[in-house]
N, C-alpha and C positions, 0 to 999 in steps of 0.2 A: 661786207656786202650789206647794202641797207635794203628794207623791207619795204617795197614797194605795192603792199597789195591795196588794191582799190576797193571801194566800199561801193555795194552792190546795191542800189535803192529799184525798191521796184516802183512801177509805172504808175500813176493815180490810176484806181478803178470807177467805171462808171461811166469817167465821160462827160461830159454837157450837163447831163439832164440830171445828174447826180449834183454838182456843183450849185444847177439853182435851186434845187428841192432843197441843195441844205443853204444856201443863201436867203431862201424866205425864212425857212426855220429860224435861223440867224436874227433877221431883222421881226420876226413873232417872237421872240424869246426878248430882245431888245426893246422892243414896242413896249410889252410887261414890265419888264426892271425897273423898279420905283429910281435909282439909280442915275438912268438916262434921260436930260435934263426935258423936260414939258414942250420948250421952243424946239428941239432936236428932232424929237417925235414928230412935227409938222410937217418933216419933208416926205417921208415915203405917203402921207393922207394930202399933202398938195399933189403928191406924182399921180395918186389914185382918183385924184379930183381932176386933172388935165385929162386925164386920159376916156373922164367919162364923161366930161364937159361938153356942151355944144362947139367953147369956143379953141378956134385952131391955129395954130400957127401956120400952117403948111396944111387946108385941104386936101384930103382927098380924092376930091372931085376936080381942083384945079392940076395938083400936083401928084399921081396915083403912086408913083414908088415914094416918093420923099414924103406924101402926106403918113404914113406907115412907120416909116424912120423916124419921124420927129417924136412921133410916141413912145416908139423904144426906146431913141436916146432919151426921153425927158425918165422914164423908168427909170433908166441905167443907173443915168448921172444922179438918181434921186435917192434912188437904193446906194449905190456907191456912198455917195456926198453923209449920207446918213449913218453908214457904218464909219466911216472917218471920222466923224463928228464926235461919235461915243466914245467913253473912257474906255483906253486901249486895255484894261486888266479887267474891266464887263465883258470885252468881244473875245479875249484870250480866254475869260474863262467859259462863258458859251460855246466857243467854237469847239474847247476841251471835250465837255460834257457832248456836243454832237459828236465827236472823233469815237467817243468814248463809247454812245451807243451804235454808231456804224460797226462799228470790231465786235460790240456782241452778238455776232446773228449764228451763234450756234444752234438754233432754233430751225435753222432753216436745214440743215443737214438732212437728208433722211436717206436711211440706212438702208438698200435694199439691193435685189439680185435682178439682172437684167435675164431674158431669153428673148429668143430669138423666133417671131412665129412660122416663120416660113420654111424651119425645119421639123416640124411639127406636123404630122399629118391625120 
């Protein structure tokens, strides 16, 4: 009989809002690293400069949902484009070190006794 048992992974925690919070981290830890070539560094400070720029590709004013989108995807693909760009054993070892201080939040535990007031009189 062979051993069929399956390997149990639990679910990412967090969600969304966890994934970009460590994705800036990501590309602030990256921005630093003498490491990651000068030219490379140019795309998330052009994605920051589009996005504060007067000039548009897709207004606002003419175009109200797509003028919104074109700014996000210029982010996306800017931050994306820019973590591909870097030496993949920079972003392996950055992303380690974030892995690394997510898992320590023993910090946040606190020990204590619940009651209940409304048995209480």
């Amino acid at each position: 009989m062979t051993n069929n048992k399956r390997k149990l992974i639990a679910p990412p925690q967090g969600g969304m809002m966890k994934n970009f919070v460590k994705q800036l981290k990501l590309i602030g830890r990256l921005m630093g690293d003498k490491r990651v070539s000068a030219f490379v560094k140019i795309l998330p400070l052009a994605s920051l400069a589009y996005l504060i720029s007067p000039v548009d590709f897709a207004p606002g004013v003419v175009f109200p949902v797509i003028g919104a989108l074109d700014d996000a995807a210029i982010l996306w693909i800017g931050s994306t484009l820019f973590v591909q760009l870097c030496p993949d054993n920079v972003v392996k070892e950055h992303l380690d070190e974030l892995d690394s201080e997510a898992v320590d939040n023993s910090d946040d535990i606190v020990d204590a006794e619940s009651s209940d007031w409304s048995d209480k009189k």
